[in-house]
SERO-4910 file (N, C-alpha, C, O; in steps of 0.05 Angstrom, whole numbers):
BEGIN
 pado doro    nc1    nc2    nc3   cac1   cac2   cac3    cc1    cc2    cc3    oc1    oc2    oc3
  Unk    A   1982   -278    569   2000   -299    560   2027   -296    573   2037   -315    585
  Unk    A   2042   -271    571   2055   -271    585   2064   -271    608   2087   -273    616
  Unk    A   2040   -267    622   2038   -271    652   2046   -296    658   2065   -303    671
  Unk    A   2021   -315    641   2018   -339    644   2045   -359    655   2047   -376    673
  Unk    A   2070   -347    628   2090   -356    625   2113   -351    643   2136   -360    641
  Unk    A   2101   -332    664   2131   -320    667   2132   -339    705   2149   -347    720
  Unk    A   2098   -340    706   2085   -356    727   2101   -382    724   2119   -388    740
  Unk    A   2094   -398    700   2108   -420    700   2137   -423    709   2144   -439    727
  Unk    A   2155   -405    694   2175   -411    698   2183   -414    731   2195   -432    743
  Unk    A   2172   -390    741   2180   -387    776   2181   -412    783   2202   -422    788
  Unk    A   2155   -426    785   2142   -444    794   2166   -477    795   2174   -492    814
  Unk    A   2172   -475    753   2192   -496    745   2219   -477    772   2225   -488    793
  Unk    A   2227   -460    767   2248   -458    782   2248   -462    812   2270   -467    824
  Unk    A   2224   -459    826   2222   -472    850   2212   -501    857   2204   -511    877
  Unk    A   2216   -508    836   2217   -549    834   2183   -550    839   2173   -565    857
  Unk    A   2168   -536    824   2136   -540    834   2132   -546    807   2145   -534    790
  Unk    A   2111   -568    802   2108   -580    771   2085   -555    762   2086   -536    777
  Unk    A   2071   -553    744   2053   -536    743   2037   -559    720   2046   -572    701
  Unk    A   2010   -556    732   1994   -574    714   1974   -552    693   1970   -529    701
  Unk    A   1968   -557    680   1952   -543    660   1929   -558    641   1939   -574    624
  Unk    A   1912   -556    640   1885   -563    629   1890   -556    597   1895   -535    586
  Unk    A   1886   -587    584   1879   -579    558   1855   -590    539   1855   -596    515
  Unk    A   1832   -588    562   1801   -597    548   1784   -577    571   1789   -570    594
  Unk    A   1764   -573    553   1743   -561    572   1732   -575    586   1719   -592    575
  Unk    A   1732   -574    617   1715   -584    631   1687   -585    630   1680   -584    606
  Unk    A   1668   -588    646   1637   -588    640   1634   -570    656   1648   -570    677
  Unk    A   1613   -549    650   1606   -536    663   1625   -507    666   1621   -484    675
  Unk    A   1640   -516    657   1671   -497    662   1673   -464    640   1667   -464    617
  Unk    A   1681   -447    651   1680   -421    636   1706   -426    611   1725   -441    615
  Unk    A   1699   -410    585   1715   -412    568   1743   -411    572   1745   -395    590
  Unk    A   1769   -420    564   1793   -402    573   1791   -382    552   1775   -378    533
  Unk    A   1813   -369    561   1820   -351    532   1843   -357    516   1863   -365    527
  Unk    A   1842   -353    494   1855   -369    473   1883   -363    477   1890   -339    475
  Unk    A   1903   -384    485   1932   -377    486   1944   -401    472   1931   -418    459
  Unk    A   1975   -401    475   1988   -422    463   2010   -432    480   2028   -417    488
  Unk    A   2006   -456    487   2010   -485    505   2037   -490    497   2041   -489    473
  Unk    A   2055   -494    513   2084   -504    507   2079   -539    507   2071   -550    527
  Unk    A   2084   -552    486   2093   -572    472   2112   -591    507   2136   -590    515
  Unk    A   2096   -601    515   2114   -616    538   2119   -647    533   2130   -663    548
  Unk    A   2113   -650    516   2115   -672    505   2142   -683    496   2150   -669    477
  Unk    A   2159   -702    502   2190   -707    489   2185   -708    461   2164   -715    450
  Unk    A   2200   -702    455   2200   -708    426   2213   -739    419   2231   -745    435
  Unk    A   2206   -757    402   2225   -779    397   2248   -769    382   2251   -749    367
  Unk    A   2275   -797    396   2296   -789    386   2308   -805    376   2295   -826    378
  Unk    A   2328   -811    365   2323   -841    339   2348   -858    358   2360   -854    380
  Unk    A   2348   -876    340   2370   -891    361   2403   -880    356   2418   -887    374
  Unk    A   2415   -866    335   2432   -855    322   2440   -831    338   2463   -829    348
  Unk    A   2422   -814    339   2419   -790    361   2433   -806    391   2456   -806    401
  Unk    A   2413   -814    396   2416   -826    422   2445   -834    426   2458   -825    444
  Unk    A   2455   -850    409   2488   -861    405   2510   -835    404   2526   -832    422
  Unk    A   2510   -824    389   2526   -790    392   2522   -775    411   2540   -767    426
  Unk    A   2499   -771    414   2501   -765    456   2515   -777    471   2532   -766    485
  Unk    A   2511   -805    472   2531   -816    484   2560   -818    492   2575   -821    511
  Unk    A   2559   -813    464   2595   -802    454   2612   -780    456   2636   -776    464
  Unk    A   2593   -765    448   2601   -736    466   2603   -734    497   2623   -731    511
  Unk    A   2572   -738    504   2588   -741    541   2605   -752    543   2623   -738    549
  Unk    A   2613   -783    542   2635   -793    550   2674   -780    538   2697   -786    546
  Unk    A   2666   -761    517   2686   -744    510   2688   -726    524   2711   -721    529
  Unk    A   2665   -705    538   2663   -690    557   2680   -695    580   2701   -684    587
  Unk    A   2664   -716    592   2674   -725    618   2701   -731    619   2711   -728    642
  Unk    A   2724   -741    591   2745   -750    588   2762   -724    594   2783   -722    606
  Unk    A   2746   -706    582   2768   -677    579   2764   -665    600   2782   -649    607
  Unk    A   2743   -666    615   2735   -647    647   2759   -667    667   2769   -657    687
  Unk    A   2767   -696    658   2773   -709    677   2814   -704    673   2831   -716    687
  Unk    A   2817   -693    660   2842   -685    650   2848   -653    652   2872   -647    655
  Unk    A   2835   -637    651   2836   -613    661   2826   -611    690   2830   -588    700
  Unk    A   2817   -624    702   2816   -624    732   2834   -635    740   2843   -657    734
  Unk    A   2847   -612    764   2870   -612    775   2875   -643    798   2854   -653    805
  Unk    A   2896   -654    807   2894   -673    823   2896   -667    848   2915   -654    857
  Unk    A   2875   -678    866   2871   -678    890   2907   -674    907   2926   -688    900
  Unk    A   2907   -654    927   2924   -654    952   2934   -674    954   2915   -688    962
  Unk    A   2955   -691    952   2958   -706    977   2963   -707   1008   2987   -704   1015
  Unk    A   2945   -709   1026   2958   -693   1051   2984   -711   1062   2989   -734   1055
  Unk    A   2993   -702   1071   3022   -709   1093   3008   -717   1116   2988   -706   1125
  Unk    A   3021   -742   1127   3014   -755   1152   3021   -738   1169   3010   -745   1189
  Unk    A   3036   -710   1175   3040   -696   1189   3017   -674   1188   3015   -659   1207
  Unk    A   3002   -673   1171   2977   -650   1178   2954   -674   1181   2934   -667   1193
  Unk    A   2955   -698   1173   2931   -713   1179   2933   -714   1210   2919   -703   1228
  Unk    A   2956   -730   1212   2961   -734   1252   2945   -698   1267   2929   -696   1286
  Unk    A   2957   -674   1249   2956   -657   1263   2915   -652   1263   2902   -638   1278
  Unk    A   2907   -664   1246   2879   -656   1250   2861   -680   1266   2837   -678   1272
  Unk    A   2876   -703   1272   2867   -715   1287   2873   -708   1317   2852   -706   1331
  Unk    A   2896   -704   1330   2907   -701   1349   2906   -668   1362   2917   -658   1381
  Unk    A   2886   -658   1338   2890   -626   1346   2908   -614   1350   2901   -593   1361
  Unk    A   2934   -615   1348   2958   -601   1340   2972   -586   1320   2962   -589   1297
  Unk    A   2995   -569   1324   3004   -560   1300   3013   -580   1279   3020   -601   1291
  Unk    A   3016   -582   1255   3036   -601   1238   3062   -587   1244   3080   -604   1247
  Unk    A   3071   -563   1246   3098   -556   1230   3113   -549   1272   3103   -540   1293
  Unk    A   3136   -559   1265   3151   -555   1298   3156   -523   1305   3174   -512   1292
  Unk    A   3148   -514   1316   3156   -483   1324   3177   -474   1318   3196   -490   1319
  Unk    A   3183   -445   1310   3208   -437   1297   3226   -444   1326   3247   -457   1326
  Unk    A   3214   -433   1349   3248   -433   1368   3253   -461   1377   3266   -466   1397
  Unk    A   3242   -483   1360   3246   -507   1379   3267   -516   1362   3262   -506   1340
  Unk    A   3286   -529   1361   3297   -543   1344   3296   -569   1331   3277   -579   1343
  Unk    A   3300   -578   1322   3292   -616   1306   3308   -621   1329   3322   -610   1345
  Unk    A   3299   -647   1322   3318   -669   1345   3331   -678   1319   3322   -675   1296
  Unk    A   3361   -695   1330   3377   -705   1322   3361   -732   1295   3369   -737   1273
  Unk    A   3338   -744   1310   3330   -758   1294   3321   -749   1273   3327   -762   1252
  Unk    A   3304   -725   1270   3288   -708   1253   3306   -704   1230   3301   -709   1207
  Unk    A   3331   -694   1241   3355   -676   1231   3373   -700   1206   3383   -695   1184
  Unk    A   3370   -724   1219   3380   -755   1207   3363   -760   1185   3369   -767   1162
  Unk    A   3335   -753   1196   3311   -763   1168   3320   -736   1149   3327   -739   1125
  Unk    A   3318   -717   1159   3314   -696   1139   3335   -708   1114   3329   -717   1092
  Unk    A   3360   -703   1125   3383   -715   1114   3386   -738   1094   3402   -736   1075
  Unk    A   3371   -758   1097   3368   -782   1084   3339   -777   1069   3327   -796   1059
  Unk    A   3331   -757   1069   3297   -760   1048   3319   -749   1019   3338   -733   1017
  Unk    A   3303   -769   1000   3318   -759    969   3303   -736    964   3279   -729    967
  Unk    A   3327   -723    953   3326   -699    935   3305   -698    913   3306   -718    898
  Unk    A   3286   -680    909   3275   -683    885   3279   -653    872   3259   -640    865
  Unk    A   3308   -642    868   3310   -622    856   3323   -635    819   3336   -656    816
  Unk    A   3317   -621    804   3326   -639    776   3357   -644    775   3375   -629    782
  Unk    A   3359   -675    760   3389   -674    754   3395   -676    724   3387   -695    712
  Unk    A   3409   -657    714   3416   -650    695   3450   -656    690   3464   -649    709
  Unk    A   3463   -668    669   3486   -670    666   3500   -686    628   3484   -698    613
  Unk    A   3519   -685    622   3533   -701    609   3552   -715    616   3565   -706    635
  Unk    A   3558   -735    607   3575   -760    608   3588   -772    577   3579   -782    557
  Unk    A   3616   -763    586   3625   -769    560   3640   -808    564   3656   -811    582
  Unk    A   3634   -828    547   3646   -851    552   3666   -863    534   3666   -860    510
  Unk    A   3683   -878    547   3702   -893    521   3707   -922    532   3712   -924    556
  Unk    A   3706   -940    520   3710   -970    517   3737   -981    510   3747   -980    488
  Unk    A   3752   -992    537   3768  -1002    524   3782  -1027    527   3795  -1036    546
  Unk    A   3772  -1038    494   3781  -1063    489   3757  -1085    499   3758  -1109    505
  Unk    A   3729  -1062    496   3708  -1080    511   3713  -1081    536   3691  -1084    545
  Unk    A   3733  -1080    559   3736  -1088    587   3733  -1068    607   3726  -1076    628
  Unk    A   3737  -1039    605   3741  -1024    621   3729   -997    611   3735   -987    589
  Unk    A   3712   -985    627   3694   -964    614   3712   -939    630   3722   -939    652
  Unk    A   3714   -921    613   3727   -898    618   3703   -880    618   3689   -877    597
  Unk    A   3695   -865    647   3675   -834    641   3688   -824    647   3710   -830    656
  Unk    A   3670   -787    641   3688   -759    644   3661   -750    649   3639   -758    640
  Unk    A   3666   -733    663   3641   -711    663   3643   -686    643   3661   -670    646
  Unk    A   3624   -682    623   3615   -664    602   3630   -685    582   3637   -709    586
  Unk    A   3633   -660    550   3638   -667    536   3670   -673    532   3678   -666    555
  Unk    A   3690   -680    519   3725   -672    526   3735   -667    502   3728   -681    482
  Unk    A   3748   -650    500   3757   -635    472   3782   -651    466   3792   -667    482
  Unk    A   3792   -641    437   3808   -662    428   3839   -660    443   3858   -676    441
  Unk    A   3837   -645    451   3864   -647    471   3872   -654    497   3891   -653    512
  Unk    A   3844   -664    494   3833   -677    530   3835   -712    517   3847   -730    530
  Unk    A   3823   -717    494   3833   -747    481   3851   -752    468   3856   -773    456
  Unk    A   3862   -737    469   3895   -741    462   3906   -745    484   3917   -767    483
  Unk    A   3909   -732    510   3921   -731    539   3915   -756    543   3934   -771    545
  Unk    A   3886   -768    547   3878   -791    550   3888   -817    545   3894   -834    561
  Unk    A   3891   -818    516   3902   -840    500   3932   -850    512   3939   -872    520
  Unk    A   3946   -824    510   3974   -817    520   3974   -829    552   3994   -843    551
  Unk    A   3966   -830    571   3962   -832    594   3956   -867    591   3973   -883    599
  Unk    A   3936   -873    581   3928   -906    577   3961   -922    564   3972   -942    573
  Unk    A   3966   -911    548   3992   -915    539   4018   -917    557   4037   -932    556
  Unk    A   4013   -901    570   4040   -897    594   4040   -918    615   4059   -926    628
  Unk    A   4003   -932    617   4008   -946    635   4004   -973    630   3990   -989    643
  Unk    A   4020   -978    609   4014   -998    588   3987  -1012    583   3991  -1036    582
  Unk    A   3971  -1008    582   3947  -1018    575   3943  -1010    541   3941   -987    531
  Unk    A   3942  -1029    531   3936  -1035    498   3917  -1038    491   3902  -1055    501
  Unk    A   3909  -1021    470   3875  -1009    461   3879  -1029    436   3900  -1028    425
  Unk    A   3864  -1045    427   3860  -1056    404   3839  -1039    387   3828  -1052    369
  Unk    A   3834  -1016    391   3816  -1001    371   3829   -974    387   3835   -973    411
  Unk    A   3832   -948    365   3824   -927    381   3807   -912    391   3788   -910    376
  Unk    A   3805   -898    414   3787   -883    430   3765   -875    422   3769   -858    405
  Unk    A   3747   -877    425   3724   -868    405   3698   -861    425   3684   -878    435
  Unk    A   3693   -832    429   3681   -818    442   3658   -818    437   3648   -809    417
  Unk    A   3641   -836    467   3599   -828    466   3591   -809    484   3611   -802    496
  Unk    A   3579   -803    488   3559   -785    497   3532   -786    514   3510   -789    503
  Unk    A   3535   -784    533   3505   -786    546   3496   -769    568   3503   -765    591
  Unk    A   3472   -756    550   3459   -729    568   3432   -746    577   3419   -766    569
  Unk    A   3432   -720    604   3401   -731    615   3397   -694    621   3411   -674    622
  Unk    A   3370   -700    624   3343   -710    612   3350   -721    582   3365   -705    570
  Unk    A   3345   -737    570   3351   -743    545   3323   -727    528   3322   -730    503
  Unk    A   3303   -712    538   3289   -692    524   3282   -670    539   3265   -673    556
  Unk    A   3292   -648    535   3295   -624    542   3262   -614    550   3246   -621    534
  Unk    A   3254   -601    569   3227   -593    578   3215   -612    573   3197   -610    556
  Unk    A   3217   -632    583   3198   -658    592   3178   -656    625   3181   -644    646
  Unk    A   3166   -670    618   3159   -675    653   3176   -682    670   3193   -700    669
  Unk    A   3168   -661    693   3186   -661    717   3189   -693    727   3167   -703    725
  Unk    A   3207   -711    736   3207   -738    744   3196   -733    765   3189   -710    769
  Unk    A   3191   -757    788   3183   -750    820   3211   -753    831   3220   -736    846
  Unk    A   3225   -774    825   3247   -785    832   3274   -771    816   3280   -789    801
  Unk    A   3287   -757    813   3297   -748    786   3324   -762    797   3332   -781    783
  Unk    A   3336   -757    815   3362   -783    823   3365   -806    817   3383   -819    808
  Unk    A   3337   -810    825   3334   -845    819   3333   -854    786   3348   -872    778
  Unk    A   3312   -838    766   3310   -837    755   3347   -841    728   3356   -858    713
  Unk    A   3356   -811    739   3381   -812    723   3398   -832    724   3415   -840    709
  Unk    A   3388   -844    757   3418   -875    754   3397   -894    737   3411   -914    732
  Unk    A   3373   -898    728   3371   -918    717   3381   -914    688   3392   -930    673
  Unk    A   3372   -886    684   3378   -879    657   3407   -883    643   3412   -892    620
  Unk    A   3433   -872    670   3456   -887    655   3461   -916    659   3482   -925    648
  Unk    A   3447   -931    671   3448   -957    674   3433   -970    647   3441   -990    634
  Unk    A   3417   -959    643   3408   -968    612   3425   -958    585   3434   -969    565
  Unk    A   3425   -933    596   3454   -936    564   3478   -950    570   3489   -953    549
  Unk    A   3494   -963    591   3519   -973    590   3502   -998    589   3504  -1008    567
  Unk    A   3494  -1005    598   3475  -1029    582   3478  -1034    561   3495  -1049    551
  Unk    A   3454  -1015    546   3445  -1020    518   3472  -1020    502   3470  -1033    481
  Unk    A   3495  -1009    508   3521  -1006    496   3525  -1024    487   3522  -1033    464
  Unk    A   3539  -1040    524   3551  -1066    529   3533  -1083    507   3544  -1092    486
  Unk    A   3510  -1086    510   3506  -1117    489   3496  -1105    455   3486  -1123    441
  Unk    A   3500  -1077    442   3503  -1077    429   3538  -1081    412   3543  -1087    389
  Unk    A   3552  -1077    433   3572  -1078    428   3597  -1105    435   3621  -1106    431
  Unk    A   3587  -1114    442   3592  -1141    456   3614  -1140    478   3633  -1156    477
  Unk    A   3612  -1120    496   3630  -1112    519   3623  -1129    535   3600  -1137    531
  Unk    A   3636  -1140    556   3644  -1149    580   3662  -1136    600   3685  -1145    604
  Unk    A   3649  -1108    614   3661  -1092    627   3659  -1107    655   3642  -1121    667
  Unk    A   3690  -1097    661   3698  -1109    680   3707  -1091    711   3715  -1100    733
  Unk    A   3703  -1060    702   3715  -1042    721   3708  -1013    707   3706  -1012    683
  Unk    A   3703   -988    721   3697   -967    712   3719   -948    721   3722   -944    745
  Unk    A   3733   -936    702   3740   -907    704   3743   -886    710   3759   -872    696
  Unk    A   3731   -872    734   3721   -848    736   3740   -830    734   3759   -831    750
  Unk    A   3741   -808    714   3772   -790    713   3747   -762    733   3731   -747    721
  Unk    A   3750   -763    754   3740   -731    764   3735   -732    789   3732   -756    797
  Unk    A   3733   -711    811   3738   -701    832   3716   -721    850   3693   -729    846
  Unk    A   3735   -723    871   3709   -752    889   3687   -739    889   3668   -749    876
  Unk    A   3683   -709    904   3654   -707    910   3642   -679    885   3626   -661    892
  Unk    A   3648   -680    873   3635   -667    837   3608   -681    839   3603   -704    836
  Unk    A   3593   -661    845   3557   -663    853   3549   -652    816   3556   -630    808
  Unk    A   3534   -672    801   3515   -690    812   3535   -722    807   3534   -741    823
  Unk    A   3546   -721    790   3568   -745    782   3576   -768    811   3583   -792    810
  Unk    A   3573   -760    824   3581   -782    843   3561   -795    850   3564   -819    852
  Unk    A   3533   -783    855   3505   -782    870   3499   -799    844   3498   -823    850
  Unk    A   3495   -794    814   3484   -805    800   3502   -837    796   3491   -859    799
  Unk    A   3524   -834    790   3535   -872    788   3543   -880    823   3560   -898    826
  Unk    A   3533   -867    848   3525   -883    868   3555   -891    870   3560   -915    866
  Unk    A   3581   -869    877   3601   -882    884   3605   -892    915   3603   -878    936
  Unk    A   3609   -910    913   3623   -918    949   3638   -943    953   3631   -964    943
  Unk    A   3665   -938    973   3680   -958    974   3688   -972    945   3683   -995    938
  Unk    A   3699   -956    936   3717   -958    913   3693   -983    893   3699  -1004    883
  Unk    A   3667   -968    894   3647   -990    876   3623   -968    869   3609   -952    883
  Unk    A   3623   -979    837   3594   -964    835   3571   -985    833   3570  -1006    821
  Unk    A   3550   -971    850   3523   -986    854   3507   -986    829   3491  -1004    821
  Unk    A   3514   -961    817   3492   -954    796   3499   -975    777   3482   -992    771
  Unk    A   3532   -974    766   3528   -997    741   3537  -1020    757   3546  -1036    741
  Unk    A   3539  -1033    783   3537  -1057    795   3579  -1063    784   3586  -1084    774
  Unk    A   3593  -1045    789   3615  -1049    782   3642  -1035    800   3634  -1016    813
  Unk    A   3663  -1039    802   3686  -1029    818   3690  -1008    800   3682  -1005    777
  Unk    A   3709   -990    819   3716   -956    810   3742   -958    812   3754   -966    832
  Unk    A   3753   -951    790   3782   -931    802   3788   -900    790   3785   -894    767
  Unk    A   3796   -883    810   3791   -859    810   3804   -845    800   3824   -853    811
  Unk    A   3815   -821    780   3831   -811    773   3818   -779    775   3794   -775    778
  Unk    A   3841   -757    774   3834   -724    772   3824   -713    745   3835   -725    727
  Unk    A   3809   -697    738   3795   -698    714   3822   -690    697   3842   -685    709
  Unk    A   3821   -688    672   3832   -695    653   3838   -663    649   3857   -658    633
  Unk    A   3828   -645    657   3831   -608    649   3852   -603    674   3871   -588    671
  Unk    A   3849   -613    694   3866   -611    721   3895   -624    709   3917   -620    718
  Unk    A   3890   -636    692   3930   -653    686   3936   -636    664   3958   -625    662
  Unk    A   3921   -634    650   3931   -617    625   3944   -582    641   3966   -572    634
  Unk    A   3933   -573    654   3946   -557    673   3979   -553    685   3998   -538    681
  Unk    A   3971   -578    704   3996   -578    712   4010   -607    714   4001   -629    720
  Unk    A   4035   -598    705   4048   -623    704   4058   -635    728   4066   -658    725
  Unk    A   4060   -621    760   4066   -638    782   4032   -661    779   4033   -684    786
  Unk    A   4013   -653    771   3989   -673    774   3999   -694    755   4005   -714    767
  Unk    A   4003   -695    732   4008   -717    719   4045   -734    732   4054   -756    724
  Unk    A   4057   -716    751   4076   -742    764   4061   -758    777   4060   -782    774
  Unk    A   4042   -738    798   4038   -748    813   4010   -771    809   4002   -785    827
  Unk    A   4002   -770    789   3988   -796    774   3999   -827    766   3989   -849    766
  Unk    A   4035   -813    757   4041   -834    749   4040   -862    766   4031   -879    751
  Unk    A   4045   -871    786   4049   -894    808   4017   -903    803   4009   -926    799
  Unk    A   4006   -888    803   3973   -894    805   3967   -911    778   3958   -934    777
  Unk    A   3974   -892    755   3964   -906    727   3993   -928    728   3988   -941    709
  Unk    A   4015   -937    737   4032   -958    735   4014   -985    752   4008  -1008    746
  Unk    A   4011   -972    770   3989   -993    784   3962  -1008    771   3951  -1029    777
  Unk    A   3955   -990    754   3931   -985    744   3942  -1009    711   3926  -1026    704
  Unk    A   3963  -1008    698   3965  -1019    679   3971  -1045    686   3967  -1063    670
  Unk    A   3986  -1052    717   3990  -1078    723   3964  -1102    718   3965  -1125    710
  Unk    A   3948  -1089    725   3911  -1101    732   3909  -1105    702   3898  -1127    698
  Unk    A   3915  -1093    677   3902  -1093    659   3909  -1124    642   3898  -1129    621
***
């Protein structure tokens, strides 16, 4: 019997069916008495049948989510496997000027991380700072809007806006792009919860203060990000310092209160 069986199996494992006799032939010698594996399906109800179903397609959901996502190749190793060439330019060769231009202009996808502290005033004119500003930094502030006569019909009243707005999130692809939409949606969502009609933005901090410039898209005295004009001032920790910076502000914020 156990021969019998162990025969079969080979046989099933080399894709050979194995047929087996279960009536006496005529004429035919006795077998000897063994016991026949049941090859017969069993019926299976329609209920069964439906939870199988369900399960595989749960299977397949979770194999299809723990399997990792395909490469994308780069047109630079595809070209190179068509064209039989290297993809990558030899160390002693140098980029060409054009290469050197693209490299330059491909966006960054390292994360941008930052705070933005904001103030409204009078609904018309958005004041940012980079980080948070302590109370002696809004006091300096107030004092300064004051000097250049511009009249607050409410006082100063300090928001806040961090990005990532959730900490260990998924990496963005875009994370630049991403953050200017993100402060474009809070000075947004502000503006019409608050019924602003901003007319000009603020910026109190250093022209090229990476990531702050890159994220509200300054250029030519205009930001792209909130679709609005800039005017520029030295951050607010730099005046509290020294007092030749706050003379030499004054002409600027006198100018600055004329517009208002």
């Amino acid at each position: 019997m156990n021969t019998e069986v162990v025969r079969r199996q080979y046989l099933d494992a080399m894709g050979i069916t194995a047929w087996a006799s279960r009536y006496r032939l005529p004429n035919a010698l006795e077998t000897p008495a063994c016991e026949w594996e049941d090859t017969a399906p069993k019926p299976v109800s329609p209920s069964q049948r439906l939870h199988t179903l369900l399960d595989d397609a749960q299977q397949a959901e979770q194999a299809r989510k723990k399997a990792p996502s395909p490469a994308q190749s780069s047109p630079a190793s595809v070209r190179a496997l068509l064209d039989d060439a290297p993809a990558k330019t030899p160390p002693d060769t140098p980029p060409s000027p054009a290469q050197a231009t693209a490299e330059s202009l491909a966006p960054s996808h390292e994360p941008v991380t930052f705070t933005l502290s904001c103030f409204c005033l009078s609904g018309r004119w958005l004041s940012l700072h980079a980080g948070q500003l302590s109370t002696q930094e809004q006091t300096l502030l107030a004092n300064l809007y004051r000097a250049a006569g511009v009249s607050l019909s409410h006082p100063l009243q300090q928001m806040t806006f961090t990005w990532p707005p959730v900490a260990g999130g998924p990496a963005p692809e875009e994370p630049l792009e991403e953050a200017r939409e993100g402060v474009n949606a809070f000075i947004s969502g502000a503006a019409g919860r608050n019924g602003w009609a901003l007319e000009r933005v603020l910026w109190w901090n250093d022209a090229n203060t990476s990531p702050f410039s890159e994220v509200l898209d300054i250029a030519e005295d205009r930001s792209y990000t909130l679709e609005l004009p800039v005017w520029q001032g030295p951050t607010l920790a730099s005046l509290l310092e020294s007092a030749d910076a706050k003379r030499a502000l004054l002409p600027s914020l006198i100018a600055l209160g004329q517009q208002w």
